[in-house]
N, C-alpha and C positions, 0 to 999 in steps of 0.2 A: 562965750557962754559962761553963766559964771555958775557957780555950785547950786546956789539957792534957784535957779530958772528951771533947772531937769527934778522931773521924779525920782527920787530914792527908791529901792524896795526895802519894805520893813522889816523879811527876816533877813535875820544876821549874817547866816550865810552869804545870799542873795545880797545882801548890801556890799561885804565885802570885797565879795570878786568884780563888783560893778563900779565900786569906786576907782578899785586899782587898775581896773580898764581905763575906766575915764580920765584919771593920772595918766595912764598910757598916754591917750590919744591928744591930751593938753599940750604933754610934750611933744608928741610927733608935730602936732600947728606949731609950737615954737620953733623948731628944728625949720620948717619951712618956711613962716614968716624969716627967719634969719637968715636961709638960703645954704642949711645945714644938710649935709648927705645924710639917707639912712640906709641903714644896711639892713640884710634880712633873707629869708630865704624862700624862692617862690617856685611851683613848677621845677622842684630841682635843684636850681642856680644859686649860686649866690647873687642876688642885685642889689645895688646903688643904685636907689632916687634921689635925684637934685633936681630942683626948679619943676618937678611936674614931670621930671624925663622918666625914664629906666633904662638903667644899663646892665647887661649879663654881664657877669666878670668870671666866675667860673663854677663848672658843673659840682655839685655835691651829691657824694656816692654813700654809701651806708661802710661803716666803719666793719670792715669784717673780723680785728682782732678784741673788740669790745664784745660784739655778740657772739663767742665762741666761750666767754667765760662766764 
């Protein structure tokens, strides 16, 4: 899909947070078209997608010596 095919939204706001999404997500399809893992955090976990999979790798807890300062 290429820039000129989506709707923009015209305020400025609204435009920017939507394009740098859509950067996101351009790079996520190249990461998979290539067969590139991504990382991320879901439900908790940490997970690695490759090829359409998911994998758990490990649990992420909340940082108790951050939220005490």
């Amino acid at each position: 899909m290429k820039i000129d095919e989506i709707k923009i939204p015209q305020d400025p706001d609204e435009r920017e947070s939507f394009l740098a999404s859509y950067a996101v997500e351009l790079d996520h399809q190249k990461a998979r078209a290539l067969g590139f893992p991504r990382y991320y955090v879901k439900d908790g976990f940490l997970v690695e997608e490759r090829n359409g999979q998911l994998r758990k790798i490990k649990p992420i807890t909340r940082n108790l010596i951050n939220e005490t300062q």
